[in-house]
C-alpha positions in Angstrom: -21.6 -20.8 -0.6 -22.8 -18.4 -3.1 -23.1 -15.5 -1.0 -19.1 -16.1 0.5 -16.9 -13.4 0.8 -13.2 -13.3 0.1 -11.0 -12.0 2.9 -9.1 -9.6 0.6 -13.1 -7.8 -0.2 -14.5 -8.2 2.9 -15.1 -4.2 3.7 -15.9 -2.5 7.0 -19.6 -1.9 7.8 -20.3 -5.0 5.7 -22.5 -8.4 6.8 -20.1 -10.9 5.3 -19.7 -14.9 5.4 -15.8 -15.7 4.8 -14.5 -19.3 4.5 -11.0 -20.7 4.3 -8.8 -22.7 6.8 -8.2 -22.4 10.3 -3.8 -20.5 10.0 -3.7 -19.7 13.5 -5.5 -20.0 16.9 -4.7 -17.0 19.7 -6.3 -17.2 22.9 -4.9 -14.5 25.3 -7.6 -15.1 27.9 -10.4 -13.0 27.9 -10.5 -12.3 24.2 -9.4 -14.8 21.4 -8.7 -14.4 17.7 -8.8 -16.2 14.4 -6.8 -16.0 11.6 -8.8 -17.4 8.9 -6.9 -18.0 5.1 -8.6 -18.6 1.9 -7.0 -18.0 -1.3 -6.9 -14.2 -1.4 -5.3 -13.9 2.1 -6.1 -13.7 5.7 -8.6 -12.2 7.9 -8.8 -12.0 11.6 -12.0 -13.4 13.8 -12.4 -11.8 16.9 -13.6 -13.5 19.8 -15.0 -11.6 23.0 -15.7 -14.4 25.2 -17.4 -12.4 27.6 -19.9 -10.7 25.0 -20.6 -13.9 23.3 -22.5 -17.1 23.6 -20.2 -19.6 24.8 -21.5 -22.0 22.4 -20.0 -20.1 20.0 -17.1 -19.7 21.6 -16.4 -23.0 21.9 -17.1 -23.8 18.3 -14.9 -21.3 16.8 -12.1 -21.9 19.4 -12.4 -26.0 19.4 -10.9 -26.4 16.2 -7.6 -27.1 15.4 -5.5 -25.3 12.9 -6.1 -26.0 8.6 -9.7 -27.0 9.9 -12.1 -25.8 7.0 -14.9 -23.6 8.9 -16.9 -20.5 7.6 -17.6 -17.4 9.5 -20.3 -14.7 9.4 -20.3 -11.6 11.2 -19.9 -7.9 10.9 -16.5 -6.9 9.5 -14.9 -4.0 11.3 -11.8 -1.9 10.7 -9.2 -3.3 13.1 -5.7 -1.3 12.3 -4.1 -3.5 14.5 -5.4 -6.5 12.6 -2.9 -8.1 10.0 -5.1 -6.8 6.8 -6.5 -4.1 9.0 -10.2 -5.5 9.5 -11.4 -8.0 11.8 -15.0 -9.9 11.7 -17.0 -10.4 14.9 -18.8 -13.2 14.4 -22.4 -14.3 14.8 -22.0 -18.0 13.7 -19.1 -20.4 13.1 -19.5 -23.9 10.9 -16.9 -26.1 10.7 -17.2 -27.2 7.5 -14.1 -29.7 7.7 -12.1 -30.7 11.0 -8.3 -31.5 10.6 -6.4 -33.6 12.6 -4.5 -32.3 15.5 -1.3 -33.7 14.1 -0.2 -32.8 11.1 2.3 -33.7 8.8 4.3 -30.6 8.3 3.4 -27.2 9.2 1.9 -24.8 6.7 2.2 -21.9 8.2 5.8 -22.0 8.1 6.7 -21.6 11.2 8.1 -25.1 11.1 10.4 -26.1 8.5 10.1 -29.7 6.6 12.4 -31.6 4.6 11.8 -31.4 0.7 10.5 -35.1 0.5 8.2 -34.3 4.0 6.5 -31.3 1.9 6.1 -33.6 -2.0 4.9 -36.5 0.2 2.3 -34.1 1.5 1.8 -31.5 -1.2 -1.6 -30.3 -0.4 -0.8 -29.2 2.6 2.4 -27.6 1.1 0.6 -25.6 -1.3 -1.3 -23.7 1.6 2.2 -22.1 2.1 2.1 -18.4 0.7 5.5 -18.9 -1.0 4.5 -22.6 -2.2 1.4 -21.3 -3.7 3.4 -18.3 -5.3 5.4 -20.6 -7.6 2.7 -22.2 -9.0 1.1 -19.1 -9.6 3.9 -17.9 -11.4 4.2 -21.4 -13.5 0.3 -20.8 -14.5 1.0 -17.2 -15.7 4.7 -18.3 -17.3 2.2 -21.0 -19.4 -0.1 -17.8 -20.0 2.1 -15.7 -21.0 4.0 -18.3 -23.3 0.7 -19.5 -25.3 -0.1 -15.6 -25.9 3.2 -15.4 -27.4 2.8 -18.2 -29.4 -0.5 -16.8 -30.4 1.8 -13.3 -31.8 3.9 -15.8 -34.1 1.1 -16.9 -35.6 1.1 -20.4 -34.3 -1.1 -23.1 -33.8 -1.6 -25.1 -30.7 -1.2 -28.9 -30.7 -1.8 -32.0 -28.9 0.1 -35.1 -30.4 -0.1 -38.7 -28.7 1.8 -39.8 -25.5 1.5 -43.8 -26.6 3.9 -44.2 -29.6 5.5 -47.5 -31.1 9.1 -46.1 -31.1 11.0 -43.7 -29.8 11.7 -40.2 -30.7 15.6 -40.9 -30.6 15.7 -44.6 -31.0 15.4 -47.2 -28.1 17.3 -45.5 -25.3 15.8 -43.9 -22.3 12.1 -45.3 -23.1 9.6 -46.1 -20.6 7.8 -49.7 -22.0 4.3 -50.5 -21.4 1.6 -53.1 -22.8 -0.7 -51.6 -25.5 -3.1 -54.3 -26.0 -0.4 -57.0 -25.9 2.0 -55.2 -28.3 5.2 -53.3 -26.7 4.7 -49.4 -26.6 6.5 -46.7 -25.1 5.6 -43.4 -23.5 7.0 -40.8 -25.9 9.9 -38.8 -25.2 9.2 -35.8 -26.9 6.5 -34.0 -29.8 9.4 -33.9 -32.4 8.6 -36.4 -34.7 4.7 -35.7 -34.8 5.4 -31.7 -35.0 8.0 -32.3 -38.1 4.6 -34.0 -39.6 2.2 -30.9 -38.8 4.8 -28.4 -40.6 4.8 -30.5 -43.5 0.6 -30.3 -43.1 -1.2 -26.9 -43.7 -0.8 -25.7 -40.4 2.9 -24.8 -41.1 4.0 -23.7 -37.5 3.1 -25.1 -34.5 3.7 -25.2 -30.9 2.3 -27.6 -27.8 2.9 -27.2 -24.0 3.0 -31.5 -22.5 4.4 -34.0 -20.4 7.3 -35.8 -22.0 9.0 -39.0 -20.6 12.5 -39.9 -20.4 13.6 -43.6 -18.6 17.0 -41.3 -17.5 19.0 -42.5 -14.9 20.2 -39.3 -13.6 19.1 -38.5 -9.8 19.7 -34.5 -10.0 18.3 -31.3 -8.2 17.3 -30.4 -12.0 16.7 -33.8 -13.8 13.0 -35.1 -14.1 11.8 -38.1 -15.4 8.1 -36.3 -16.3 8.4 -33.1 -17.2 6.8 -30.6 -19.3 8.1 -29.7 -22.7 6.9 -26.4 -24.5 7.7 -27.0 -28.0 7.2 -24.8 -31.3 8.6 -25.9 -35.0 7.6 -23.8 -38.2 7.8 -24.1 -41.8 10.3 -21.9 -43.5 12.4 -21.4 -40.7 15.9 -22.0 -40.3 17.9 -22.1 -36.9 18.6 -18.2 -36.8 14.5 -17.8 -37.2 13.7 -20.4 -34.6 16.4 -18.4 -31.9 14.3 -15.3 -33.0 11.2 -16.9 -31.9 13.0 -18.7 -28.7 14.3 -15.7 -27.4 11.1 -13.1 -27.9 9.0 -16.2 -26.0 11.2 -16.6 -23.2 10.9 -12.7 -22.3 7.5 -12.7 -22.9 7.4 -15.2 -20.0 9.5 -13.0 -17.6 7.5 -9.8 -18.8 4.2 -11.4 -17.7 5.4 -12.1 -14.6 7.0 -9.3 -14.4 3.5 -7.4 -15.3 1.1 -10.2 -13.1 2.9 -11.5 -10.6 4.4 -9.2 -8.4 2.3 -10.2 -4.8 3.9 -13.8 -5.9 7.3 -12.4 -6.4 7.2 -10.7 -2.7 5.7 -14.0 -0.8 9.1 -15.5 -2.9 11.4 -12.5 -1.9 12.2 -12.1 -5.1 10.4 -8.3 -5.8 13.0 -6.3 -5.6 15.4 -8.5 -7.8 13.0 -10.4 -10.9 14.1 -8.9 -13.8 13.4 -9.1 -17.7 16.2 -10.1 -19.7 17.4 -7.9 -22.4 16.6 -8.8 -26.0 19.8 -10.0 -28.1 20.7 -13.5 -26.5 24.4 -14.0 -27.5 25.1 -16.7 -29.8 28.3 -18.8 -28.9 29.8 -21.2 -31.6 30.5 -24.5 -30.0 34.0 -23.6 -30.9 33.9 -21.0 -29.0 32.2 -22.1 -26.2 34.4 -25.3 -25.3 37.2 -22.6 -25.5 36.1 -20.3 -23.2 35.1 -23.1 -20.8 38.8 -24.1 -21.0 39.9 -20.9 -20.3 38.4 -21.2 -17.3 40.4 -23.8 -15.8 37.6 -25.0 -13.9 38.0 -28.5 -15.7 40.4 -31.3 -14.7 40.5 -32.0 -18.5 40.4 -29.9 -21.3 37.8 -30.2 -23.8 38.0 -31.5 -26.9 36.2 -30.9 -30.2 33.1 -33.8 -29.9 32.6 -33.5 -26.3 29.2 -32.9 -24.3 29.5 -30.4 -22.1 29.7 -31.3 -18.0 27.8 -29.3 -15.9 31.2 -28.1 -14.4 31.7 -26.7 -17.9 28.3 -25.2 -18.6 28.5 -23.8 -15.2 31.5 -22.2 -15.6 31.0 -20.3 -19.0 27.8 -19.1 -17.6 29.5 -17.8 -14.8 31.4 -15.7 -17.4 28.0 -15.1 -19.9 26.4 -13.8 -16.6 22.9 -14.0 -18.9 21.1 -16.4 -21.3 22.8 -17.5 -24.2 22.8 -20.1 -27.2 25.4 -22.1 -27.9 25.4 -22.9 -32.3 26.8 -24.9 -34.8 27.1 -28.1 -32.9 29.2 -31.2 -34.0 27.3 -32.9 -36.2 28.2 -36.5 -34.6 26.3 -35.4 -31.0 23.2 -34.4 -32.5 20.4 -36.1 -33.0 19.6 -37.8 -36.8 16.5 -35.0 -37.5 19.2 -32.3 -36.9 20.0 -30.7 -40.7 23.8 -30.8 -41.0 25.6 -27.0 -42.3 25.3 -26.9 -46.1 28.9 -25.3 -46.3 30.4 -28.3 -43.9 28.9 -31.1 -43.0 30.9 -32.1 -39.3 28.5 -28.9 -38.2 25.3 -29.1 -37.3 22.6 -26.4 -37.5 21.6 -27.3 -34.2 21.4 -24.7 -31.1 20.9 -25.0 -26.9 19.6 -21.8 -25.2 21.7 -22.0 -21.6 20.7 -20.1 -19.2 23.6 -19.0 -16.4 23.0 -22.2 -14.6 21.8 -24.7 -16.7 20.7 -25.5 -20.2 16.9 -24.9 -20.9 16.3 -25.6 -25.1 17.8 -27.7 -27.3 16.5 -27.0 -31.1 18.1 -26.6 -34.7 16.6 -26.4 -38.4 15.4 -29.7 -39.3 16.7 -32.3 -42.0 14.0 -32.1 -44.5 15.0 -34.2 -47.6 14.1 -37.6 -47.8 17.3 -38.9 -48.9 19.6 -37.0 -46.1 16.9 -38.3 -43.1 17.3 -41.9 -44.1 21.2 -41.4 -43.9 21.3 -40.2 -40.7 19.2 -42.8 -39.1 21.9 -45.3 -40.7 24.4 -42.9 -39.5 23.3 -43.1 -35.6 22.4 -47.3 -35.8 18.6 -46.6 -36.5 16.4 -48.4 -38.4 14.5 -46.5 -40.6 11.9 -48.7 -41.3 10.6 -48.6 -37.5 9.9 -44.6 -38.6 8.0 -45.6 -41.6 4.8 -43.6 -40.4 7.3 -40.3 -40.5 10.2 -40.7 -43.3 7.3 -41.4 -45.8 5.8 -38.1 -45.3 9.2 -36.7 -46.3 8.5 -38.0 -49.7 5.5 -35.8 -50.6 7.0 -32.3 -50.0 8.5 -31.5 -46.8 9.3 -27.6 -46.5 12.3 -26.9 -45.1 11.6 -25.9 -41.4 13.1 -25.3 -37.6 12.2 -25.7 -34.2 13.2 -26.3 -30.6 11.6 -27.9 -27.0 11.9 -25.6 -23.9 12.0 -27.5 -20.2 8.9 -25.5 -18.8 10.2 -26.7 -15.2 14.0 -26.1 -15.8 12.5 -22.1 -16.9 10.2 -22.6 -13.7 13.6 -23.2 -11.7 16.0 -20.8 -12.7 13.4 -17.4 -13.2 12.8 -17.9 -9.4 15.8 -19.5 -8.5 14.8 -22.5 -6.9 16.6 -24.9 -5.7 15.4 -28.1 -7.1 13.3 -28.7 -10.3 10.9 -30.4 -7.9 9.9 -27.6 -6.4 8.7 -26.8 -9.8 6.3 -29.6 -10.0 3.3 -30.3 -8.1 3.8 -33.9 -7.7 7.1 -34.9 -9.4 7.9 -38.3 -10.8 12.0 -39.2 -10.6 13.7 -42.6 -10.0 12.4 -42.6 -6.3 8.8 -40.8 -6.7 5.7 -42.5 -7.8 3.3 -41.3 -5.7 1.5 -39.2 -5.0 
């Protein structure tokens, strides 16, 4: 339909042709209406039965609602009309009937359950609000490459197939590769290390990663999308630099872009931009505070993870993002460089968010010597990483990186409920299709 109009352009006085889905059929007797919804918005048909060919009438009021039909007719200003024009129209094709019974309701009249709308997420994503966050996740990617672009990185795609895992054997998905035993890779790391040592020097690639985990959360995937960046001649204070100015420039451009998205979500009036100068928490200090808090049933102790309870509750106190440092060497994984000045600290960081953590990165262990050690250390075999430690042998700067959950930043920007939300067909312990 090259000569289509959208409903947001179509201007009185004009001969226009509008397509979209049937949102709503009202018949109040002697005149009828249409509300037609393509992806700018909606427009009103009007329907004069007794002015019209009732052939016409019949077509245009015969179909049921999400029916795909296109319109032509004189557009006219209508101030009573939602958008304030109306067409009359001289032909109506259905292009696409719907069923009479659908699945869930997209105009949103009706409520469904979360599993209702992923089971049925075309449909969902004719919801204005449903639409709005994926909107936002395209201009959050947008606005993330750009930055990348302004630290001078490199975009990469590295393989999905791999023989081993990134941290060892645990929370792999198997498959068959041609009769040999492969896995679906947990995360870039290991293949962006490589391109730092290379003459690209600093990096950064937006992918699915896979993790076999059996958690069953509102904000635990088991595909998700990682956005990850590792440079060259960076250590962890330069990589929280480059975490932090990319995160805001993700709120900014929605901030900037997004703002129709933001009021379908509600969310207009309250969206804001975080303020540069993320605090930066020692461990220490963190699993402190979190006992101070007495939200625990048992203190913390120097070596523990933190629970959710705990995370929950110093964020509570933090009230905005902040990173969490010098990690205990013994919880972090082998490619982690340990503190020069003490080696039971790591140089390893997590950007937390109020609710949740988002990144997890640290300066890298770059000497050949020190790698091998810790994959001793953590019960790895170094040989399986042959294809990686060797490259560590021909001069390996030193260098620093992290991995950002896009749908975890998705999640708590817009304050959704669950991560799945986030994801346009999402794959957990229960969820394989569609």
């Amino acid at each position: 339909m090259e000569s289509r109009t959208y409903t947001t352009d179509a201007t009185p006085g004009d001969e226009a042709t509008v397509a979209g889905w049937v949102h709503e059929i009202r018949d109040l007797g002697g005149i009828a209406f249409i509300i037609l919804r393509d992806t700018t918005g909606k427009i009103q048909i009007k329907f004069e039965k007794d002015e019209m060919d009732d052939d016409l009438v019949e077509t245009g009021l015969g179909v049921h609602r999400e029916s795909v039909i296109a319109v032509t007719g004189a557009v006219e200003k209508e101030e009573r009309a939602p958008t304030g024009v109306e067409i009359v129209p001289e032909n109506v094709d259905v292009v696409a009937e719907a069923d009479p019974e659908l699945p869930l309701d997209p105009s949103g009249k009706v409520d469904s359950e979360l599993p209702t709308r992923l089971d049925n997420r075309t449909l969902d994503l004719r919801k204005d609000e449903v639409k709005a966050i994926f909107e936002i996740r395209a201009e959050l990617l947008r606005s993330v490459r750009e930055q990348f672009r302004e630290l001078n990185c490199t975009e990469i795609n590295t393989p999905k197939i791999v023989a081993t895992g990134t941290e060892g054997g645990t929370e792999l998905f198997p498959i068959t590769y041609f009769g040999e035993e492969a896995f679906m890779n947990q995360s870039p790391q290991l293949f962006k290390q490589l391109m730092v040592g290379s003459g690209l020097e600093r990096v950064f690639e937006i992918g699915p990663i896979f993790r076999a985990e059996e958690h069953n959360t509102p904000r635990h995937l088991n595909e998700a999308t990682s956005i990850d960046f590792e440079s060259a001649f960076y250590d962890e204070a330069d990589a929280m630099d480059a975490c932090e100015s990319v995160v805001i420039a993700a709120y900014e451009g929605i901030a900037e872009n997004c703002q129709e998205e933001l009021e379908a979500l509600g969310l207009a009036e309250t969206f804001e931009v975080p303020d540069e100068g993320f605090p930066r928490l020692s461990y220490e200090e963190a699993i402190e505070r979190i006992n101070a808090t007495g939200e625990l049933d048992e203190q913390l102790v120097w070596g523990d993870d933190l629970p959710t309870e705990g995370e929950r509750a110093l964020g509570d106190e933090m009230g905005q993002h902040y990173f969490i440092t010098e990690w205990p060497s013994e919880i972090k994984p082998f490619y982690i460089k340990d503190m020069d000045d003490d080696e039971q600290l790591s140089t390893g960081f997590d950007l937390m968010h109020p609710s949740m953590e988002l990144v997890s990165g640290g300066q890298r262990e770059h000497r050949f010597e020190h790698l091998v050690e810790g994959f001793e250390q953590q019960g790895l075999d170094p040989e399986a990483f042959e294809y990686y430690t060797k490259m560590f042998r021909y001069g390996m700067p030193p260098h620093a990186g992290w991995g950002l959950g896009g749908e975890r930043l998705v999640m708590t920007m817009l304050g959704l409920d669950n991560i799945r939300e986030a994801v346009l067909f999402p794959r957990d312990r229960q969820r394989l299709s569609p």
